[in-house]
Backbone as a ProteinNet text record, in pm:
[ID]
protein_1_A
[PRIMARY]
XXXXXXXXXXXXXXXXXXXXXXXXXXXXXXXXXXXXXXXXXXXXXXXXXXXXXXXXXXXXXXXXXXXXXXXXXXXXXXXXXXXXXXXXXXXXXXXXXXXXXXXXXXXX
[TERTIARY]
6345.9	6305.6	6424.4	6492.7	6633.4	6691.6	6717.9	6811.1	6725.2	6698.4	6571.1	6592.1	6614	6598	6738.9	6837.4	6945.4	7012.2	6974.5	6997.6	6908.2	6815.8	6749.6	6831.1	6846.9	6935.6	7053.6	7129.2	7251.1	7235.6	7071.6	7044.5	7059.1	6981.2	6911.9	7048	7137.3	7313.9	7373.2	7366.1	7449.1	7397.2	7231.5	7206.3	7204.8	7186.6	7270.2	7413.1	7495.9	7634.4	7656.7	7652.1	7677.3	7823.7	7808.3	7924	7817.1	7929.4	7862.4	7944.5	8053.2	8139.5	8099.1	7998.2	7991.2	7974.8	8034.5	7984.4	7976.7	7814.8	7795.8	7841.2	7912.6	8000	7931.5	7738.9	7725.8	7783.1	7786.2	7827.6	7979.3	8074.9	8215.5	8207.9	8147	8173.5	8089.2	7993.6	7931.4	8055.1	8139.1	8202.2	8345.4	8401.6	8460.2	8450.2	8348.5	8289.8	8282	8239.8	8263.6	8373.5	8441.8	8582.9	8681	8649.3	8750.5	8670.6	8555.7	8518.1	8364.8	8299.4	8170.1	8097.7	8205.1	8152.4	8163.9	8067.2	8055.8	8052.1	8172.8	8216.3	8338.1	8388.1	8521.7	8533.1	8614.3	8626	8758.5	8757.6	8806.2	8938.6	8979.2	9089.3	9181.4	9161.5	9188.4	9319.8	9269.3	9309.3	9396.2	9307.4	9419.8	9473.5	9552.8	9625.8	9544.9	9495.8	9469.3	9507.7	9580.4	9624.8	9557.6	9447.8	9356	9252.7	9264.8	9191.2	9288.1	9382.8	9501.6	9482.9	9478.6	9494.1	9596.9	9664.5	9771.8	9765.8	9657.5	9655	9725.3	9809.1	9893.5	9875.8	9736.7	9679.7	9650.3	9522.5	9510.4	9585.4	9586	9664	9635.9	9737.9	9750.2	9662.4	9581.2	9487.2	9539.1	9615.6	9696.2	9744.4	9790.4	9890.4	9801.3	9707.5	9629.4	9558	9482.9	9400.2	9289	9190.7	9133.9	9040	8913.4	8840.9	8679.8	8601	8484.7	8422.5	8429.2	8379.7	8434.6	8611.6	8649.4	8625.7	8629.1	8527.6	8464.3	8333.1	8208.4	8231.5	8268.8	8290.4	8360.3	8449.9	8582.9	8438.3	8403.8	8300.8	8205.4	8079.9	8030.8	8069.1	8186	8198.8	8323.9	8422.5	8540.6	8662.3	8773.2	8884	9016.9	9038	9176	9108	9145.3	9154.8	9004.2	8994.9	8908.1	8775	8652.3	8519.8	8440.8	8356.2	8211.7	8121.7	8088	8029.1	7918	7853.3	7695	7559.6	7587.1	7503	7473.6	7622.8	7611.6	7634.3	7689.8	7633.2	7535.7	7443.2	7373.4	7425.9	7335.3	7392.3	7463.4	7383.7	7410.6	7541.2	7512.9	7705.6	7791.2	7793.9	7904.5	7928.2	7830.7	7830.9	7991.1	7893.6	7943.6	8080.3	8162.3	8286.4	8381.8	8298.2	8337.7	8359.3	8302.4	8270.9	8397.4	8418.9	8513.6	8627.8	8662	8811.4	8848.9	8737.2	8785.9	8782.1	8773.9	8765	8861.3	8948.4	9070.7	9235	9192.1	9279.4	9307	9196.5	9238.7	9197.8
11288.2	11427	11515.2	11445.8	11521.8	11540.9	11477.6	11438.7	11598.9	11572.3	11719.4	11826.6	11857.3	11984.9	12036.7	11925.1	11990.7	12028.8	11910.5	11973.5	12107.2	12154.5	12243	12387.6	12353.3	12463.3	12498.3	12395.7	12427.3	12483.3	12458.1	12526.6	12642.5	12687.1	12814	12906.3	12868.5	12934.6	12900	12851	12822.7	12949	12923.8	13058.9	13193.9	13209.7	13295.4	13386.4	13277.5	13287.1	13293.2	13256.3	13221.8	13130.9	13009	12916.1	12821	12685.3	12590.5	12512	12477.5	12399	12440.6	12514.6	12537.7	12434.9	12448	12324.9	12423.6	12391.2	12471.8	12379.7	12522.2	12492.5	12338.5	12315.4	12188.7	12087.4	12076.1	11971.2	11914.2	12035	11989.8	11969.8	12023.7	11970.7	11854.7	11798.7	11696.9	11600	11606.5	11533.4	11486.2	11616.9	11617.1	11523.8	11537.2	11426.7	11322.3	11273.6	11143.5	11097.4	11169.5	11099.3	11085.9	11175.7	11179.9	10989.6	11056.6	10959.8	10879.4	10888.4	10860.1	10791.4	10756	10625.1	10528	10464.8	10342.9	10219.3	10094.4	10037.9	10079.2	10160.4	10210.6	10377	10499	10605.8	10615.8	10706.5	10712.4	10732.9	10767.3	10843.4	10706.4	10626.9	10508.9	10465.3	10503.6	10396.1	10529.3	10613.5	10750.6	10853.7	10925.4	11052.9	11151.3	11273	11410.2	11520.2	11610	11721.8	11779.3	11792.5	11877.5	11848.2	11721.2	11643.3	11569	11620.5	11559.5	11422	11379.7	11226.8	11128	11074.7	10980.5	10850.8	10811.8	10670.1	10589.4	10473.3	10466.6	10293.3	10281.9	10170.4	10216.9	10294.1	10362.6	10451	10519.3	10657.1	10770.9	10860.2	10958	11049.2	11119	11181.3	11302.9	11365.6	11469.6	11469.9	11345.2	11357.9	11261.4	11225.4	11125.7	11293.9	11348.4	11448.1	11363.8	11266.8	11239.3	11323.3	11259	11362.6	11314	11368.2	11337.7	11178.1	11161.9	11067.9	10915	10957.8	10843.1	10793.7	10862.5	10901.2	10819.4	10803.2	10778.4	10654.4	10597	10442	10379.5	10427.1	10369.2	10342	10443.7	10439.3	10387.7	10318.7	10227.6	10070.3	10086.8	9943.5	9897	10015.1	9981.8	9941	9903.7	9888.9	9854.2	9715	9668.6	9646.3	9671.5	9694.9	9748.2	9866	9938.7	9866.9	9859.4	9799.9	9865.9	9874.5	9956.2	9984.3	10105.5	10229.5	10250.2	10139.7	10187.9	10113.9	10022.3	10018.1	10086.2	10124.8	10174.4	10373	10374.1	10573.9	10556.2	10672.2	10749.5	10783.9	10841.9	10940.2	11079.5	11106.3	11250.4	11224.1	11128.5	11135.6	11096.1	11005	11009.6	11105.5	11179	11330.9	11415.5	11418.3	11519.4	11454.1	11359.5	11358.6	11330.7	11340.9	11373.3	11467.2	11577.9	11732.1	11793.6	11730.5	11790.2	11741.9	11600.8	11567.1	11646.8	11658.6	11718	11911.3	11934.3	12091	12123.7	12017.9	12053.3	12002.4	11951.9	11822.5	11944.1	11989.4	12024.6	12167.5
18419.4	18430.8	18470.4	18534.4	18592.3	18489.6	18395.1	18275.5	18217.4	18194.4	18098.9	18141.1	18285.3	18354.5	18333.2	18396.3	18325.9	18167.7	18072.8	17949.2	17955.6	18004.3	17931.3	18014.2	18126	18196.3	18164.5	18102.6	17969.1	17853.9	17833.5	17673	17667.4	17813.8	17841	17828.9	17945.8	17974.1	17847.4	17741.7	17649.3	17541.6	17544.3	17430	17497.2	17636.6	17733.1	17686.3	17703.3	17725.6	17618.7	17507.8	17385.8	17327	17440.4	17456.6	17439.2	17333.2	17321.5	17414	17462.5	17536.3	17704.6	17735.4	17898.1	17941.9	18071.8	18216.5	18313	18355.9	18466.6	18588.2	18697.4	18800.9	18878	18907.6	18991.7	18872	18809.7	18687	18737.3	18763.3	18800.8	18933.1	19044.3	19158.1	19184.4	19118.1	19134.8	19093.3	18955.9	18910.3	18986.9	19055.5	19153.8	19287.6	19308	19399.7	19384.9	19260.6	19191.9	19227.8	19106.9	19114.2	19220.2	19321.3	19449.3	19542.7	19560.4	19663.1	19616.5	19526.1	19563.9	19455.5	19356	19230.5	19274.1	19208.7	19286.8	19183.3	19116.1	19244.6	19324.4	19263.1	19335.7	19245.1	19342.6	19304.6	19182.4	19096.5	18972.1	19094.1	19169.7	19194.4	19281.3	19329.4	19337.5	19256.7	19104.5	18991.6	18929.7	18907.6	18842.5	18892.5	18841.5	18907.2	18844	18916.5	18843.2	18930.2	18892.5	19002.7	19080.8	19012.1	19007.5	19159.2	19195.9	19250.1	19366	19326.6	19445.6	19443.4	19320.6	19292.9	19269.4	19344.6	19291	19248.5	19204.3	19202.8	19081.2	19032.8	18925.4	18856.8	18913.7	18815.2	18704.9	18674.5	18567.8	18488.7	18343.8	18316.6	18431.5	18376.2	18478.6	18399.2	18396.9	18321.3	18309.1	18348.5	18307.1	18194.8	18185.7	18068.3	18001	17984.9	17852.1	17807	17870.2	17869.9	17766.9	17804.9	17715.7	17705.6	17579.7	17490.7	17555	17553.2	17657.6	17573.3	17469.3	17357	17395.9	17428	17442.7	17622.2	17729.2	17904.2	17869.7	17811.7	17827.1	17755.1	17666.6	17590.5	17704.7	17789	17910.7	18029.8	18047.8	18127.9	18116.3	18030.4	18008.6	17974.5	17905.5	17886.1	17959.8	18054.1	18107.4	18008.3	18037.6	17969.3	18083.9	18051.1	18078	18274.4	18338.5	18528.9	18516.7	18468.9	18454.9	18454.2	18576.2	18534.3	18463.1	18415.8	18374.9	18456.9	18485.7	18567.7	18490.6	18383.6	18326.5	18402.2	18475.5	18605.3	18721.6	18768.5	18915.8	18899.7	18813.1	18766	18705.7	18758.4	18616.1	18477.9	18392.7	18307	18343.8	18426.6	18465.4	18535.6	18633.4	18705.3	18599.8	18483.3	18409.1	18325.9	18290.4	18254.4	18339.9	18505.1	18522.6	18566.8	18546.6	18574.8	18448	18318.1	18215.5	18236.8	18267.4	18248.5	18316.3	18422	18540.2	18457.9	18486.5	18419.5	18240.5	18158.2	18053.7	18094.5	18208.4	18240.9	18334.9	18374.5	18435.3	18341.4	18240.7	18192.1	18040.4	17996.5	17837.9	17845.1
[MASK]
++++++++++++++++++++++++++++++++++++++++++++++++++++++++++++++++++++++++++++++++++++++++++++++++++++++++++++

């Protein structure tokens, strides 16, 4: 139901706004949160660097400079890659959403 309320509150601000690429602001600070401290099994920021986020971590890419694309986020993020575990048990949808949302809204 959560999942619903928010697509539909994006629909609403999107035919609003008349932007198809919006992220509303709880979307990035939820994602923010994520990634600093609060994914679980371990926080994105650990493993990567993002400025944005005062992240240094240098297991992972530095996401600054990959700037990935939300398509390729969410495949890394469900099925993991290399160090990297998979976050499709222990996130939601909505949290891998919203730290898609954040890292591709500070990055590109």
């Amino acid at each position: 139901m959560k999942s619903l309320c928010n697509f539909a509150l994006k629909a609403i601000a999107v035919l609003l706004l008349g932007g198809s690429n919006l992220v509303l602001a709880s979307d990035t600070e939820l994602g923010r949160q994520l990634f600093l401290s609060d994914a679980q099994p371990m926080a994105c920021a650990l493993c990567h660097a993002l400025q944005d986020a005062g992240a240094t971590g240098n297991i992972g890419p530095d996401l600054d400079d990959l700037q990935p694309d939300a398509e390729r986020m969410h495949k890394v993020l469900i099925e993991g890659m290399g160090a990297m575990p998979s976050f499709a048990d222990s996130l939601s949808q909505d949290q891998r959403d919203a730290i898609v949302d954040y890292v591709i809204s500070v990055t590109n």
